[in-house]
C-alpha positions in Angstrom: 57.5 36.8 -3.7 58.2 33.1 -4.4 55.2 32.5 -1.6 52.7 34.0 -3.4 53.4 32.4 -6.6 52.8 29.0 -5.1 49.5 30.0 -3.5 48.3 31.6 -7.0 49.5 28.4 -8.6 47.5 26.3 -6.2 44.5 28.4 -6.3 44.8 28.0 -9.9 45.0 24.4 -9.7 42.3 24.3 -7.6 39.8 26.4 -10.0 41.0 24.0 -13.3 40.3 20.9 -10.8 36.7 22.4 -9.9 35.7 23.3 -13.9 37.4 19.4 -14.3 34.5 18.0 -12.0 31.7 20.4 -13.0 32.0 19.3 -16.6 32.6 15.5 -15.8 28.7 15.9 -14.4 27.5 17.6 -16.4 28.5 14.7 -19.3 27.3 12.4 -17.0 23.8 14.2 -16.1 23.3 14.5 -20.0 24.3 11.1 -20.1 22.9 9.1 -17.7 19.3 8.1 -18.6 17.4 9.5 -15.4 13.4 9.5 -15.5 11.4 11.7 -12.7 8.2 10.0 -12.8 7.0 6.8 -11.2 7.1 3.1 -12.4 3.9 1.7 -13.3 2.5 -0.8 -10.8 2.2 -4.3 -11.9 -1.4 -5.4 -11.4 -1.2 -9.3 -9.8 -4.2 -11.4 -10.3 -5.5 -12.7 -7.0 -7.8 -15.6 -8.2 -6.3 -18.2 -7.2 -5.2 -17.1 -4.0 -8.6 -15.8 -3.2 -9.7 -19.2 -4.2 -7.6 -21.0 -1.9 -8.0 -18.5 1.0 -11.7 -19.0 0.8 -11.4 -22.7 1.1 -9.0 -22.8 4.1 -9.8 -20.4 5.9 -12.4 -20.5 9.3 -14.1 -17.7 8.0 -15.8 -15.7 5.1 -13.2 -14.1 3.1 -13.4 -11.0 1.6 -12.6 -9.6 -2.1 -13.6 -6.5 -3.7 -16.3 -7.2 -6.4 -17.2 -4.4 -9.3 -14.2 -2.5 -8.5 -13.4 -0.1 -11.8 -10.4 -1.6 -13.8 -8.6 1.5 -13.1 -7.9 -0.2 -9.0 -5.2 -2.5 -9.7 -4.3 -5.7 -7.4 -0.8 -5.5 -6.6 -0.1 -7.7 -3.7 -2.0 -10.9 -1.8 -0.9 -13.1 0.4 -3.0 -16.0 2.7 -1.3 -17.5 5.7 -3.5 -20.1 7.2 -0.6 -21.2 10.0 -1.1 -17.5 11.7 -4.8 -16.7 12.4 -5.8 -17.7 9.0 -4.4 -13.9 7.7 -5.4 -12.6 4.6 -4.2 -9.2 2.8 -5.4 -8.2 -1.0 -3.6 -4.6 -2.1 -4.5 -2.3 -4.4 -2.9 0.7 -6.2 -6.1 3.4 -6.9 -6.3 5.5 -9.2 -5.0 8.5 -7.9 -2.1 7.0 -7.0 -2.8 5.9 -3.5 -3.3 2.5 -1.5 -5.7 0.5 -0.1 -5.6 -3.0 1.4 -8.1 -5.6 3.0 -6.5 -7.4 5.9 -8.7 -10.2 7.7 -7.3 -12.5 10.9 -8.6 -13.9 13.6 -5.3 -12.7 15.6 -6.4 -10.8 19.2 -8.0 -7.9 17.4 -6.1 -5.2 19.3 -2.9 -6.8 18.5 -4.2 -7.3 14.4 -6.0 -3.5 14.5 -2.4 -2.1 15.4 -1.0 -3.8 13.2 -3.0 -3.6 10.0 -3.5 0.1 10.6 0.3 0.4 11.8 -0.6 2.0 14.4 -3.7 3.4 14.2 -6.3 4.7 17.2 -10.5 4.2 17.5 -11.9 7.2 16.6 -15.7 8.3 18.0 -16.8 7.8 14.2 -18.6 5.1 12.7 -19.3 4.3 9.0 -22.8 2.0 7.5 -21.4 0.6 4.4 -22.6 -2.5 2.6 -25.1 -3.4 5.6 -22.5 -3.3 8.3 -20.7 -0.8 10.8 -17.4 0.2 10.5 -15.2 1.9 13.0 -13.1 4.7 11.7 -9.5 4.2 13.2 -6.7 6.7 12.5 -3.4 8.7 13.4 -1.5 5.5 12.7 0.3 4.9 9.3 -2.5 4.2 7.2 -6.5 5.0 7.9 -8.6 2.5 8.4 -12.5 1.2 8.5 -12.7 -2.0 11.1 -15.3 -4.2 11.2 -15.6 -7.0 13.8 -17.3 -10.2 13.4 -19.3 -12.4 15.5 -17.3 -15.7 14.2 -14.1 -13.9 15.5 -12.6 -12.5 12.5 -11.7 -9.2 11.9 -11.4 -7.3 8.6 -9.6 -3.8 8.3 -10.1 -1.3 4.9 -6.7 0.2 5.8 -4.7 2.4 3.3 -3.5 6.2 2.1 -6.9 7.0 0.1 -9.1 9.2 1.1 -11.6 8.3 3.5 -14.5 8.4 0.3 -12.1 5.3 -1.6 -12.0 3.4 1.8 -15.3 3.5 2.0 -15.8 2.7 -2.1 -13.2 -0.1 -1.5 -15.5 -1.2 1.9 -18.7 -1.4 0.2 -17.2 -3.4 -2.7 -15.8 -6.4 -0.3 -18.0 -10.1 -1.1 -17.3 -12.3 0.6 -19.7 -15.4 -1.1 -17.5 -18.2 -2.9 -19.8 -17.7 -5.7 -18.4 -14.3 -6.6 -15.2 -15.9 -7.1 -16.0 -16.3 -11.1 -15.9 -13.2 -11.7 -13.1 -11.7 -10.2 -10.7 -9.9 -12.3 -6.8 -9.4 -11.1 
């Protein structure tokens, strides 16, 4: 009998040990601030970058003009030592992303990478008086447009194809929108 008595003593132990625990988490879960819904995206203003970028670079850069205030910038970056690359993010209202990338990288190698992997597809899109390639199965869907002074410029992101295109027909690309640009 002295056996059993040490295995009900243990088992015993083990139960106080578990209801230990189980209410040490549950002071901490009541305690511990914890908050299920997302931060809100900081909007960046892109003026001066866009400025900058449209000075140094060997050809037209792009911005979105007449967006709604509800798209909010939140990244941009201009590197004129590597093809003269530009990216502009946005956060859209719905809670998805879309970005303008331009380079005159090899486009194959820039198309791959902007649309992180992403294919041609058969479908083309007219938007703002130019024709747009639908590319997609990579990370991000994208509209590509190439340009005779060897740039490219990919509409690349996780909206729907309908803000792609919004965000597409939006792009200027005339210094003299600059002005008015809002971050």
């Amino acid at each position: 009998m002295a056996g059993s008595k040490g295995k009900m003593q243990t088992v015993r132990d083990m139960v106080l040990s578990l209801g230990v625990i189980m209410i040490a988490g549950l002071v901490m879960y009541l305690f511990i601030p914890h908050d299920d819904h997302a931060p809100d995206v900081q909007r960046v203003d892109y003026r001066v970058e866009l400025l900058t970028a449209r000075r140094a670079a060997s050809y037209p850069i792009a911005a979105p003009e007449g967006l709604p205030s509800t798209w909010k910038a939140t990244s941009v970056r201009f590197d004129g030592t590597q093809y003269d690359s530009w990216h502009l993010g946005f956060h859209t209202p719905d809670g998805e992303y879309v970005q303008v990338e331009q380079s005159t990288q090899k486009p194959s190698t820039f198309i791959d990478e902007a649309t992180q992997g992403g294919r041609r597809a058969e479908r083309t899109e007219q938007l703002a008086g130019r024709t747009w390639t639908r590319y997609t199965e990579g990370r991000y869907d994208a509209l590509v447009v190439e340009s005779a002074d060897g740039s490219t410029t990919v509409v690349a992101g996780t909206a729907s194809w309908a803000k792609l295109a919004q965000f597409a027909e939006s792009l200027e690309t005339e210094s003299s929108q600059t002005s008015s640009v809002t971050g």
